[in-house]
C-alpha positions as a printed NumPy array, in Angstrom:
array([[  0.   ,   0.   ,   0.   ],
       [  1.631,   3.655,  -1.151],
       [  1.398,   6.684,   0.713],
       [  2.199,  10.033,   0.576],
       [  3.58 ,  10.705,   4.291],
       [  4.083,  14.359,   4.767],
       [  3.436,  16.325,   8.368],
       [  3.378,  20.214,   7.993],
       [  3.174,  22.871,  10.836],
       [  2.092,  26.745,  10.956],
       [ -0.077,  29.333,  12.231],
       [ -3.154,  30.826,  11.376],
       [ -5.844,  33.33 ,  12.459],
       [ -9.14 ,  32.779,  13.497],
       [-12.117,  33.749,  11.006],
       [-14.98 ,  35.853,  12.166],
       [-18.162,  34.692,  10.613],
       [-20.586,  37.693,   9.875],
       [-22.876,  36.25 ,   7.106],
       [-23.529,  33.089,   9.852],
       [-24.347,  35.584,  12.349],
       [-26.951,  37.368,  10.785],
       [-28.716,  34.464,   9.442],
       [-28.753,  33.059,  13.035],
       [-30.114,  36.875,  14.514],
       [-33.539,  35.993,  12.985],
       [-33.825,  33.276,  15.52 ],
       [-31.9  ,  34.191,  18.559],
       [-29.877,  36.979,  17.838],
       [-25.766,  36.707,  17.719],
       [-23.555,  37.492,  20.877],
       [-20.006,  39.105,  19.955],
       [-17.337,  36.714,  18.397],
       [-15.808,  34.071,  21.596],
       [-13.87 ,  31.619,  21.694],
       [-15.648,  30.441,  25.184],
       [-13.979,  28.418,  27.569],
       [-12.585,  25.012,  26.45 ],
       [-11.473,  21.854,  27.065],
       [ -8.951,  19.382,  25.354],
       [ -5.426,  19.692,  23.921],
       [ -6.197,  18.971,  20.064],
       [ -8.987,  19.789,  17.754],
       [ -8.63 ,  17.731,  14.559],
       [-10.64 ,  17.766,  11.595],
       [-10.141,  14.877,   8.644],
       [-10.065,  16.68 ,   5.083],
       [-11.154,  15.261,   1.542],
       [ -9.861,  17.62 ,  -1.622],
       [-10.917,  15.35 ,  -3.782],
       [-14.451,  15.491,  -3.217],
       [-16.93 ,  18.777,  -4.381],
       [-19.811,  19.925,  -1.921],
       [-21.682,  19.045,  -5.118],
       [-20.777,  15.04 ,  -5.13 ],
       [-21.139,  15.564,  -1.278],
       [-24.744,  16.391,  -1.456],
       [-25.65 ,  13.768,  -4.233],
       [-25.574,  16.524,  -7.315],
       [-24.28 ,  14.652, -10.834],
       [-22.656,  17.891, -11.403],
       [-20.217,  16.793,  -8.814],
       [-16.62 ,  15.581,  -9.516],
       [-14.861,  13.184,  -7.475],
       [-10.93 ,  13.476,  -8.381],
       [ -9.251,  10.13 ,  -7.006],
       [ -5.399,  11.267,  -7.479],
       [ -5.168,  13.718,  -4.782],
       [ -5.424,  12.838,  -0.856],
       [ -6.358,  14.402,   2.128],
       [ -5.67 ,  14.52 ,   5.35 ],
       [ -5.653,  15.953,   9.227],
       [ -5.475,  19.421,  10.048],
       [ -4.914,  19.195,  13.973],
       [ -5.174,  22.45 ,  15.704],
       [ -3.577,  23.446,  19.478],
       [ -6.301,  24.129,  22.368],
       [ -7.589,  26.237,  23.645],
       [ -7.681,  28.276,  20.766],
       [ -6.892,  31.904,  21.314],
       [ -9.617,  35.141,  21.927],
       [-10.807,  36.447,  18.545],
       [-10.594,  40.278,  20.157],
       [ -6.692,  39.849,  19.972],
       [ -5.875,  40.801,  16.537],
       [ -2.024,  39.394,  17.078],
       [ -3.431,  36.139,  18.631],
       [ -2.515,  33.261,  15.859],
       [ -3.742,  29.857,  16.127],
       [ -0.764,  26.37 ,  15.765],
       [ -1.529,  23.865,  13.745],
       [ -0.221,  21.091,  12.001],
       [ -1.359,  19.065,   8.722],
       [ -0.441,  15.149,   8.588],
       [ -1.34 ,  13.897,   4.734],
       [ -4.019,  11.185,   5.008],
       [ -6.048,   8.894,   2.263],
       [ -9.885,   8.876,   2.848],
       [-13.483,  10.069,   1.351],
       [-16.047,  12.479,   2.01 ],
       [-18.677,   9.917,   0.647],
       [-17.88 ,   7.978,   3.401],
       [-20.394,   7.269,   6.493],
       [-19.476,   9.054,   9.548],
       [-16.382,   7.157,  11.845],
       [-13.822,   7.476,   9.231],
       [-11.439,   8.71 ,  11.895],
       [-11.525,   7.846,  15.47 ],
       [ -9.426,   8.967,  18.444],
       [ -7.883,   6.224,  21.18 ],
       [ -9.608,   7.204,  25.024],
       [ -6.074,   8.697,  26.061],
       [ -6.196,  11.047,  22.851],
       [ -2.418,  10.334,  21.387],
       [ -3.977,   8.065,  18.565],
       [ -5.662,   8.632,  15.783],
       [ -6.545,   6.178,  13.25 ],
       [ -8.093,   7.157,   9.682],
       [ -9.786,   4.658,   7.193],
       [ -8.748,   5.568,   4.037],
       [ -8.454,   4.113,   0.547],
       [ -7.305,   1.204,   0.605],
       [ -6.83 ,   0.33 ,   4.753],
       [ -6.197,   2.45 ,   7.719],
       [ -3.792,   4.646,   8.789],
       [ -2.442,   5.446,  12.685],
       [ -1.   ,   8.53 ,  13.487],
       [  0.501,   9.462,  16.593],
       [ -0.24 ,  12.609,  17.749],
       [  1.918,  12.768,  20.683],
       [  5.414,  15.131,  20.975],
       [  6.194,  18.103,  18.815],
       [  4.639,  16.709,  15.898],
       [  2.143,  13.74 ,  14.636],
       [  3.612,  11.521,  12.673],
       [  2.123,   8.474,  11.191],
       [  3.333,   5.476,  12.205],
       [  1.724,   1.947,  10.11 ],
       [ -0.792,   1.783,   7.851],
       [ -2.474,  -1.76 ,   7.188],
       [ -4.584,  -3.193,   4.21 ],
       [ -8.622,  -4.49 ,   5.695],
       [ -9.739,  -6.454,   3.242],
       [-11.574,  -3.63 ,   0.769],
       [-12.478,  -0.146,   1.693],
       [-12.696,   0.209,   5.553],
       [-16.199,   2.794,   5.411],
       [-15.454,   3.319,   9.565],
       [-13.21 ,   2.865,  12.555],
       [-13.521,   2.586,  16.341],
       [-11.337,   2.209,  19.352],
       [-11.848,   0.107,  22.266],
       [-11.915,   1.617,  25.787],
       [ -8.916,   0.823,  26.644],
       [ -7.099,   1.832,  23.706],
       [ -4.974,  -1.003,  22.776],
       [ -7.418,  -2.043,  20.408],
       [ -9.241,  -0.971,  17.816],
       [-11.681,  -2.329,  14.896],
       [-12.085,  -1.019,  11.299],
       [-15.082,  -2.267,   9.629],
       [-15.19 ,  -3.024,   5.448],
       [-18.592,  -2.803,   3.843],
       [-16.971,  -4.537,   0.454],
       [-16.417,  -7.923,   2.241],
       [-18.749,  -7.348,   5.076],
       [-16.323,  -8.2  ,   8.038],
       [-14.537,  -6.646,  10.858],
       [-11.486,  -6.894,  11.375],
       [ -9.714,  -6.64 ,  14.955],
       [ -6.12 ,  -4.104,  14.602],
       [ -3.751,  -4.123,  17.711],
       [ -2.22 ,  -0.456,  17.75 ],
       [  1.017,   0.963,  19.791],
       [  3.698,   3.256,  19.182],
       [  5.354,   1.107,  16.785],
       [  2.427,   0.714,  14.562],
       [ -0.78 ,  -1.162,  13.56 ],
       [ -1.211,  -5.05 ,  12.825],
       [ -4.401,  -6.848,  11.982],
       [ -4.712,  -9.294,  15.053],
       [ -8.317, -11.103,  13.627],
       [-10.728, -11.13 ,  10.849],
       [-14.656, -12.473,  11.087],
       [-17.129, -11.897,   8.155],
       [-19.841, -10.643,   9.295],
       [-22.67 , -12.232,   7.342],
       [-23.74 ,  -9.435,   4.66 ],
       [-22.67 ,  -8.736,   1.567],
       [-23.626,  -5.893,  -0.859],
       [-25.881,  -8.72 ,  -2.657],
       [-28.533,  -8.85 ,  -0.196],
       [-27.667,  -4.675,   0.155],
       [-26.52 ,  -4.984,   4.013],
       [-23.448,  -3.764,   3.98 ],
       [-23.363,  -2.242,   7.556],
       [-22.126,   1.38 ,   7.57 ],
       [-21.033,   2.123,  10.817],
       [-19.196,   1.025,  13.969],
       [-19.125,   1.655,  17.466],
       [-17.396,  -0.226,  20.652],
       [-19.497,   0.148,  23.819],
       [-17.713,   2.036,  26.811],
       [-17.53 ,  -1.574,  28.603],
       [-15.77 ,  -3.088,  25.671],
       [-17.796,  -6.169,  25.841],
       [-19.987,  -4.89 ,  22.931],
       [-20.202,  -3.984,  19.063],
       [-22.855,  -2.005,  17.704],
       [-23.067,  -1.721,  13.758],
       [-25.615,   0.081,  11.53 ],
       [-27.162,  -2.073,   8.845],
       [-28.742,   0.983,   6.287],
       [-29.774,  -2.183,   3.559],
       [-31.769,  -3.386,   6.155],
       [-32.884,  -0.578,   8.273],
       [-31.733,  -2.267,  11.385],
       [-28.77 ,  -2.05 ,  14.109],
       [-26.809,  -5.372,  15.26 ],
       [-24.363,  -5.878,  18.37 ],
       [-21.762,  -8.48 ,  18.759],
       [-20.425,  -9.756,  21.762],
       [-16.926,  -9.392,  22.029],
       [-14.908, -11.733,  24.049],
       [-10.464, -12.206,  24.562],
       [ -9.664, -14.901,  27.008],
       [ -6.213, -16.338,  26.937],
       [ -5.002, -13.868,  24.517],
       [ -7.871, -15.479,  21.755],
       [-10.833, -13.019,  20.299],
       [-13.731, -13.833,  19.431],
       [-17.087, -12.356,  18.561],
       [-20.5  , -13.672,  18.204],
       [-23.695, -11.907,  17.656],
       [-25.619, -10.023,  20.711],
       [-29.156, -10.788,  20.708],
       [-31.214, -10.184,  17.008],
       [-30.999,  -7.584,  14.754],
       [-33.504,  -4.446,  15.657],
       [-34.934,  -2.654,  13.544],
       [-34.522,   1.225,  13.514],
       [-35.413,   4.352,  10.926],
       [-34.903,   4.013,   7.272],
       [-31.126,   3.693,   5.773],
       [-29.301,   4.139,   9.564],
       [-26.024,   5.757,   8.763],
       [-24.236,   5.883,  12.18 ],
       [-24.715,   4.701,  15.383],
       [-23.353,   5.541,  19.122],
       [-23.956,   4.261,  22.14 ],
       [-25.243,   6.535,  25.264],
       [-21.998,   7.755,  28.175],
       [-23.525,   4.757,  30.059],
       [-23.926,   2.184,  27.525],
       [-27.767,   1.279,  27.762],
       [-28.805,   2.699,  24.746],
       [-27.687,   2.997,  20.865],
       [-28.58 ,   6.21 ,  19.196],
       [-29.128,   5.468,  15.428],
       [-29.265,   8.432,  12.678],
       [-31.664,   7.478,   9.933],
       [-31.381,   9.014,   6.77 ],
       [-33.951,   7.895,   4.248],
       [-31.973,   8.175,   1.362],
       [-32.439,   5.444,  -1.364],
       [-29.754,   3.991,  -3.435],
       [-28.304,   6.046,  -5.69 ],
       [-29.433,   6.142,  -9.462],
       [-26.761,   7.844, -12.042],
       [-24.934,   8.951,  -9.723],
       [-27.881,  10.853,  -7.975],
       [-28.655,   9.957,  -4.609],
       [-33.034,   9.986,  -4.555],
       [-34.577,  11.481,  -1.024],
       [-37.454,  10.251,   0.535],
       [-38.029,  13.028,   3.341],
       [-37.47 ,  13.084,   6.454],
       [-35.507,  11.638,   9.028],
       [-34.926,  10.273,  12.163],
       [-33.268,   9.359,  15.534],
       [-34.127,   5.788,  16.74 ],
       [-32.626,   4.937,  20.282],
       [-32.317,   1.505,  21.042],
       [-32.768,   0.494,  24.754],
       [-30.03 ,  -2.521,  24.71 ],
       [-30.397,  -6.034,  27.013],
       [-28.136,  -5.896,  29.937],
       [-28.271, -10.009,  29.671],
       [-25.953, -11.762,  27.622],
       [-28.002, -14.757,  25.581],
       [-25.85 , -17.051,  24.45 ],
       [-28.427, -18.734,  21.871],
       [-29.046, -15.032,  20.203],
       [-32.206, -14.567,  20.504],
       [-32.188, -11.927,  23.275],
       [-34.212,  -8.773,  22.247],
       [-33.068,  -5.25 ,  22.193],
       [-36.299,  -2.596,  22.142],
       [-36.469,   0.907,  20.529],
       [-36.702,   3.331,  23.486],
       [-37.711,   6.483,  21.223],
       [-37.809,   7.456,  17.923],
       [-38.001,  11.058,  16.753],
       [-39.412,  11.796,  13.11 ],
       [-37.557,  14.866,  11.333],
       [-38.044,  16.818,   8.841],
       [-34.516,  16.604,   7.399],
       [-32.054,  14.051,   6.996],
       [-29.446,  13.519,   9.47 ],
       [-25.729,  13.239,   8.758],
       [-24.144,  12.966,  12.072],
       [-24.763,  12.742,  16.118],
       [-22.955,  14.065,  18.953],
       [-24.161,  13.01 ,  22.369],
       [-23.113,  15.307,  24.968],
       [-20.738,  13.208,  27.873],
       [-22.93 ,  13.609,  30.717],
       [-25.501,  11.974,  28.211],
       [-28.334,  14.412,  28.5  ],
       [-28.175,  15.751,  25.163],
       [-27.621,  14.964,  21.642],
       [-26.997,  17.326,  18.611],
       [-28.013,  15.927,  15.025],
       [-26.318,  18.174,  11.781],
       [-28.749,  17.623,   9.353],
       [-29.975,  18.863,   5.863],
       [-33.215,  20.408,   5.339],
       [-35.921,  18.455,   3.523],
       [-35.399,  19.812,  -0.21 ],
       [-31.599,  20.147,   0.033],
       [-30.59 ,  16.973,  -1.213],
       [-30.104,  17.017,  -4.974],
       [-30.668,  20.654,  -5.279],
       [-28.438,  23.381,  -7.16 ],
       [-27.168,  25.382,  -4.473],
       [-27.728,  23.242,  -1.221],
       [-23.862,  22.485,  -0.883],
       [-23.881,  26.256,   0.099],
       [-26.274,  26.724,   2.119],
       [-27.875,  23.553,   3.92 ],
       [-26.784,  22.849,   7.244],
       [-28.784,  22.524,  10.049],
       [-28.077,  21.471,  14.081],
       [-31.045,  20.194,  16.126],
       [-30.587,  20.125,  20.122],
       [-32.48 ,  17.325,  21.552],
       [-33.185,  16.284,  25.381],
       [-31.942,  12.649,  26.384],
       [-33.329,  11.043,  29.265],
       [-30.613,   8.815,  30.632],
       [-33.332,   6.911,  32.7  ],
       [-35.619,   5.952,  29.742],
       [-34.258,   7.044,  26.106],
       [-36.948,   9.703,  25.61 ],
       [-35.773,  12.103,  23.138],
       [-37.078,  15.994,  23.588],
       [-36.851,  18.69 ,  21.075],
       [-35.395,  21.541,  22.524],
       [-33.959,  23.546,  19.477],
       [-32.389,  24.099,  15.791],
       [-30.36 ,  26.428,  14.034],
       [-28.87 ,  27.143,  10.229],
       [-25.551,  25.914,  10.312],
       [-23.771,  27.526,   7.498],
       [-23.023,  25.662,   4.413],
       [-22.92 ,  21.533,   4.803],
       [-22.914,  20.618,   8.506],
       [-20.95 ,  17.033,   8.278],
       [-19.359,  16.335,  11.221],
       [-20.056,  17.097,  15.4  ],
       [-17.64 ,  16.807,  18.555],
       [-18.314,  17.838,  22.121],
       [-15.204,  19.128,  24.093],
       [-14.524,  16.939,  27.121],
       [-16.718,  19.509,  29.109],
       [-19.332,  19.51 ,  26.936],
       [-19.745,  23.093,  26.854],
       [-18.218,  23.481,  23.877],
       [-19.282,  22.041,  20.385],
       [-17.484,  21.785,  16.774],
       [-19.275,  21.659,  13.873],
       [-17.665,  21.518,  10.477],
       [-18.759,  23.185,   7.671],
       [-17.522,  20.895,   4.589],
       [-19.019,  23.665,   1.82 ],
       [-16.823,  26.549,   3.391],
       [-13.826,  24.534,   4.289],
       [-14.36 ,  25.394,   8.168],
       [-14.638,  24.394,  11.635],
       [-17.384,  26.422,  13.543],
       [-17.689,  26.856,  17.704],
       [-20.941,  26.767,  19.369],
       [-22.307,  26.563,  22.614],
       [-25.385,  25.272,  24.512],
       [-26.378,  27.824,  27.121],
       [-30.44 ,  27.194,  28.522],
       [-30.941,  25.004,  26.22 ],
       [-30.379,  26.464,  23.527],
       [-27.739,  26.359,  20.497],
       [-25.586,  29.555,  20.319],
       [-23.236,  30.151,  18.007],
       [-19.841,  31.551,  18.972],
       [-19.487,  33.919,  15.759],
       [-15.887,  32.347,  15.374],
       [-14.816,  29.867,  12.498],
       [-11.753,  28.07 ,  11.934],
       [-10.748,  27.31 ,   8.604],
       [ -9.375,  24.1  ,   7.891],
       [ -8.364,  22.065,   4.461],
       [-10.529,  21.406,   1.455],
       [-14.168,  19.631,   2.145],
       [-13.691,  18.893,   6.458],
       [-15.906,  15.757,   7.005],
       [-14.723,  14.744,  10.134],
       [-13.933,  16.177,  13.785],
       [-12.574,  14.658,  16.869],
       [-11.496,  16.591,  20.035],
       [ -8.371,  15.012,  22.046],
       [ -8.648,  15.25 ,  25.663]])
């Protein structure tokens, strides 16, 4: 597998966002540009040049160049106060394969924050991000196009999942690089159109959770190591969620799984078709291991919206989730990769999975990707149609936005925040 390894470092300032601002006024007004406190040591947004906002959004206007590659842009936290004119933000760029078109959980950070791992082209990439400078440090082949990565709590592990072969394979990661340690199939194939789309490792460890879009369902695995063997098995049956479930993530405490539904058929000439709407389906998970697998998960909640959603955040205290969406007629429409995002606020009850609408703002261009800071005060959203990262904040329940964007590489579709 060729690369293109190349790490670059500089400064930058931070952009003020006017145009944002006085779309938002209309619904809550705009407070003066802030940073606001925050937590974490890295913010770190994965880049695709090769893809338009116009492929992103399903338009067959949109070109998809395959020669170039992206990469990380990983910024230095807490970022600076916009009022200080001379205040410059560090940064760093580490050259990275991977795709826009992807599902979300193309890039995934280890629990301690010095790894990050990246599924890209052809396999997955591990960069360390500790000392003066990330570096990457092994890349490994999975078996087709890895579509999403995950680490396990305790960060020696880590699974990348390939919808071309339908397995999962298990990757042992360290300083000195990244090894496939197992491989299962998982049962689907793009014949029977269940590729699953997404990944996500429960905070015990002791679970999978995986997104099945073909099939409108989520599926869990029991994952087991005993004697330095690993094996998984499946968790209970297959329960059904929203239509086309893009990504999944489990709740701080692990009882629930929080599917984002799309409702976006196949794509025909290149043009993805939308069916309206959307939806958030939480999944209220068995705390009993069956070992016959028929044990039966239950949907908790599931919110209808009027838009389709591309990504989650849940907040870590678990009492609220933010969904970046698209609004209902912006999919296949001239002029949506410039002006379609959307964040919705919603309740969480930790106790019983009710979801509760508390509020939504315009987001810019293409809301992709959310991140919490390790506070949770704090969110990143970026903004793949204006090449930026944008700070909010939930005060009273309510979305603000900070008035302060950080511009990144070409087409941001990913954002993680190191601790």
């Amino acid at each position: 597998m060729t690369r293109k390894h190349n790490t670059t470092r500089g400064q930058s300032r931070l952009a003020l966002g006017p145009l944002l601002c006085f779309a938002a006024a209309a619904l809550s007004g705009c407070a003066a540009p802030s940073t606001t406190p925050q937590q974490g040591r890295l913010l770190i947004t994965l880049e695709d040049p090769t893809t338009s906002p116009e492929a992103f959004v399903g338009l067959s206007g949109g070109e998809v160049e395959r020669h170039d590659v992206g990469g990380l842009t990983i910024f230095d936290l807490p970022l600076p106060d916009p009022a200080d004119e001379a205040a410059l933000v560090n940064y760093q760029q580490v050259t990275v394969s991977n795709s826009a078109l992807r599902a979300q959980g193309a890039v995934a950070l280890s629990p301690n924050g010095r790894f990050a791992l990246v599924a890209g082209d052809e396999g997955v990439t591990l960069v360390d991000l500790q000392g003066p400078a990330a570096r990457i440090v092994g890349a490994v082949e999975v078996g087709g196009t890895p579509v999403s990565v995950a680490f396990h709590p305790e960060g020696r592990l880590a699974a990348a999942l390939s919808a071309e072969d339908a397995s999962l394979r298990l990757l042992e990661v360290s300083a000195e690089g990244v090894r496939v340690l197992e491989s299962w199939p998982l049962g689907w194939s793009l014949g029977d159109d269940a590729a699953p789309s997404s990944i996500a490792w429960h905070p015990g460890g002791y679970f999978i959770g995986l997104t099945l879009p073909g099939r409108n369902q989520a599926a869990f695995l029991e994952f087991q190591e005993r004697s330095g063997a690993y094996t998984v098995r499946p968790w209970g049956r297959a329960t059904p969620t929203g239509r086309r479930p893009v990504q999944g993530m489990w709740s701080p405490d692990g009882r629930f799984f929080i599917t984002a539904d799309r409702r976006w058929s196949d794509a025909d000439e290149g043009v993805r078709v939308y069916q309206g709407g959307g939806s958030i389906t939480v999944i209220r998970v068995s705390d009993t291991i069956d070992l016959g697998g028929d044990l039966g998960h239950d949907r908790a909640d599931r919110m209808t919206l009027p838009l389709a959603p591309d990504a989650i955040a849940i907040s870590p205290d678990g009492r609220r989730l933010v969904i970046a969406s698209r609004r209902a007629d912006d999919v296949g429409r001239p002029g949506a990769e410039r002006e379609g995002g959307r964040l919705t606020l919603l309740g969480f009850d930790r106790a019983r999975g009710g979801l509760t609408g508390l509020d939504e703002k315009r987001a810019g261009s293409l809301a992709s990707a959310l991140a919490f800071d390790p506070a949770g005060r704090t969110l990143f959203v970026t903004d793949l149609g204006n090449s930026e990262v944008q700070m909010w904040r939930i005060d009273r329940e309510r979305l603000v936005y900070t008035g302060v964007n950080i511009t990144t590489g070409r087409s941001p579709h990913g954002v993680v925040v190191a601790p």
